[in-house]
N, C-alpha and C positions, 0 to 999 in steps of 0.2 A: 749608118746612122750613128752620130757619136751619142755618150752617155745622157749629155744633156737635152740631145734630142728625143731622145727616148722617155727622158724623162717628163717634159711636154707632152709628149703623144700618151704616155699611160695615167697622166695627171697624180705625177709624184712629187710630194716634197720633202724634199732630203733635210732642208730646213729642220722641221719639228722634229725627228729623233737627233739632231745634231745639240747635243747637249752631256752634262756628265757631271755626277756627283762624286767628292770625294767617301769614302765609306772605310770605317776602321773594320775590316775581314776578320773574322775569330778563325777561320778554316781558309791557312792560302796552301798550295802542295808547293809552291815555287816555280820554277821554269824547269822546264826538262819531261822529260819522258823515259822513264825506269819500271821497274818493276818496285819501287820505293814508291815511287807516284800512286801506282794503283792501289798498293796498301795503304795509302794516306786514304784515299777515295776511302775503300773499302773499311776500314776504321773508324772512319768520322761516323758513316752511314750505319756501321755495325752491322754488315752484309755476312750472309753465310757462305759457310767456307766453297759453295759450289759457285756462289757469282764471283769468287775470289780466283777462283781457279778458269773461271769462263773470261776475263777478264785478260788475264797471264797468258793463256792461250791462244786471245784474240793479237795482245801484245808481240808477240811470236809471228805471229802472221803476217803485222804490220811491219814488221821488219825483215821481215823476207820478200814481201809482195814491192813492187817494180812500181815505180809513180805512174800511172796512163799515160799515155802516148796518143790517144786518140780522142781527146774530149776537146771541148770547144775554145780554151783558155792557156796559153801560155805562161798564164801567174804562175799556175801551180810550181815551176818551177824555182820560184823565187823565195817558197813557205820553209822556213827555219824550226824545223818542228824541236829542235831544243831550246827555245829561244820563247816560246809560247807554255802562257800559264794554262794547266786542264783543270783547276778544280780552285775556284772562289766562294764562299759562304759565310753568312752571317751570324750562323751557328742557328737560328731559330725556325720554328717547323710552318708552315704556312698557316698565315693566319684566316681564318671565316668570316670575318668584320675588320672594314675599313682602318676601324678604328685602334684594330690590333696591327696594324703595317707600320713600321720603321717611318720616321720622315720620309726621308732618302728618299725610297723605296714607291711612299707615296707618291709624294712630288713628281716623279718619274713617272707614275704609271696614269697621274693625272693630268699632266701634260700631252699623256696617248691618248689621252679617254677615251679611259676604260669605264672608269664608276659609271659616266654620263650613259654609257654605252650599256652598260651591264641593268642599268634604272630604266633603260628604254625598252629593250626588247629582247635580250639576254636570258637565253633559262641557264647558263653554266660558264663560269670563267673561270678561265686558271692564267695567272700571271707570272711569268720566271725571271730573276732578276739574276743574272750571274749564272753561276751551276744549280740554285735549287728554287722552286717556286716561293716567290714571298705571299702567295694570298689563292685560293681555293676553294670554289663556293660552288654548289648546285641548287636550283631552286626544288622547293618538293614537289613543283607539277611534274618535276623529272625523275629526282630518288626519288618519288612515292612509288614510279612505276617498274623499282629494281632496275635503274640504271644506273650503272658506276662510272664517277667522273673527276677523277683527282689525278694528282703526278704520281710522275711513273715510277718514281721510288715510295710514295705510299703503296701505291698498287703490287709495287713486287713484295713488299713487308705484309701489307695487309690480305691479300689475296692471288698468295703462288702457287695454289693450285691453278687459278687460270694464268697467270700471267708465265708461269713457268711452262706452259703448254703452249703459248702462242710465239713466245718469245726468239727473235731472229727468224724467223720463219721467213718471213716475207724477204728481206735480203742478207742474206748468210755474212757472216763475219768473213768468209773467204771470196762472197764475190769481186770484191776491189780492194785496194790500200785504205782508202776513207772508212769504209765499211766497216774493215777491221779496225781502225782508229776509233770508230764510233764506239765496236763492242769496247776497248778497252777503255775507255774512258768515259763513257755515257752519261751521264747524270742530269735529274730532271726530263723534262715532257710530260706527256698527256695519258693517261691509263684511261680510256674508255672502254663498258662492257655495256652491250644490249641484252637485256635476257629475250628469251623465243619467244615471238609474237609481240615483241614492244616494239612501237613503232614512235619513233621521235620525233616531235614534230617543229618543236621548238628548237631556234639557234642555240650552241654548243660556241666558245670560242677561246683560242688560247696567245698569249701574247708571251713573247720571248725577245729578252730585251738586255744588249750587254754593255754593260756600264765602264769597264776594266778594259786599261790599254794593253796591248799582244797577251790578250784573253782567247780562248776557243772554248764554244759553247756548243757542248754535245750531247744536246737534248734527245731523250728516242723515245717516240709516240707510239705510243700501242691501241690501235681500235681495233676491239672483235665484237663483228656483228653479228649474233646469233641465225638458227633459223628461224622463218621468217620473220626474223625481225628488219628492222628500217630504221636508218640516221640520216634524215633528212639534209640536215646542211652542218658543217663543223666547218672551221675557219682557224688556220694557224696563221700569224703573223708577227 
C-alpha cells in the first residue's frame, strides 16, 4: 500500500499540518552534535549538574551503539545526524492563557485546533512548538484532585523527587542508538503524575508540532500512574 493509500484508508490529511512560520529563535544550538550541544541544552534550561552528566553519557552511548539493522525502514540510513538542529527556542516559559502565546505559535496551533478542542472537551493540554512547550494548562476538575500535568522540563525542575525516580525506566538510554539520542538530547514532553486512588476521568492531551527545517524534536513523556490510581484516555499527537 503506497503512502497515499494509506493515507485514505486512515482518513489523514497531510494537508493541514503542511505549513510554516518564519520565527526569530533566542535559543538555536546550531547543527551538530557535541558535547558543546548538550551544554547549550543544559544552560539555557539551567539543568543540574546530574541531568548534565546523564546527558554526556547518554551521548557516549550514542556514539558507540550500531544504527539497527532490523527495523522496518531503510531511511534510517540516509539521517545526517550532524546536519540536524537539536535544540530551538523562543526563549519564553509556556504560557496558561491563549492570550499570553507568540502570534506564531498561535496561529500554528489554531490551525490544529487545539483551543476549539481544548473549549470542547479538554480537562488538560500541553502544546510544544520546536524544543519547549509554548502554552500549558490543566483544568482544576483535574489539579484539584492532585494530578500533575505540565512538560517535562517543568516537571524535572519542579518535582525531582518523582520525576528523578521514574525517569528512563521504561526504555534505558542503552536499549538502542534512538534511545540514547533521546537521553542526550531530550527536551520538552508531557510530565504526568496521578496520586493513589485518583482516578482520571477526563481527556488529558498533548500536541507536538515542528516548525524548523532539518529540526529533531525529542520530546520525552513521562506518565506515572500511581496505585490504584487510573488515566483514562491521554492522547499525544
Amino acid at each position: 500500500m503506497s503512502a497515499a493509500e494509506t493515507d485514505t484508508v486512515l482518513n489523514i490529511d497531510r494537508d493541514k499540518g503542511d505549513f510554516h512560520y518564519d520565527v526569530d529563535y533566542k535559543h538555536d544550538a546550531g547543527r551538530g552534535l557535541t558535547e558543546e550541544t548538550l551544554d547549550f541544552i543544559s544552560n539555557v534550561k539551567e539543568e543540574d549538574q546530574w541531568i548534565r552528566d546523564f546527558r554526556k553519557r547518554a551521548l557516549k552511548v550514542f556514539n558507540e551503539k550500531p544504527m539497527p539493522t532490523h527495523w522496518a525502514s531503510k531511511d534510517l540510513e540516509a539521517i545526517k545526524f550532524d546536519e540536524i538542529r537539536y535544540y530551538l527556542s523562543g526563549g519564553t516559559k509556556p504560557a496558561r492563557s491563549w492570550d499570553d502565546v507568540t502570534e506564531e505559535e498561535k496561529r500554528t496551533f489554531e490551525r490544529l485546533g487545539i483551543p476549539e478542542q481544548e473549549r470542547k472537551f479538554l480537562a488538560g493540554v500541553e502544546a510544544q512548538f520546536d524544543s519547549e512547550a509554548a502554552y500549558s494548562n490543566v483544568q482544576a476538575a483535574v489539579s484539584d484532585q492532585g494530578v500533575i500535568f505540565m512538560n517535562s522540563s517543568e516537571g524535572l525542575a519542579e518535582h525531582p523527587e518523582i520525576f528523578r525516580k521514574w525517569f528512563g525506566k521504561v526504555i534505558p538510554t542503552g536499549d538502542n542508538k534512538f534511545s540514547a539520542l533521546n537521553s542526550a538530547v531530550f527536551s520538552g514532553g508531557s510530565f504526568i503524575y496521578v496520586p493513589p486512588g485518583v482516578k482520571v476521568t477526563h481527556p488529558l492531551q498533548a500536541y507536538f508540532r515542528i516548525n524548523a527545517e532539518q529540526f529533531g524534536q525529542f520530546e520525552r513523556t513521562l506518565i506515572i500512574v500511581d496505585e490504584g490510581a487510573e488515566l483514562t484516555y491521554m492522547e499525544g499527537c
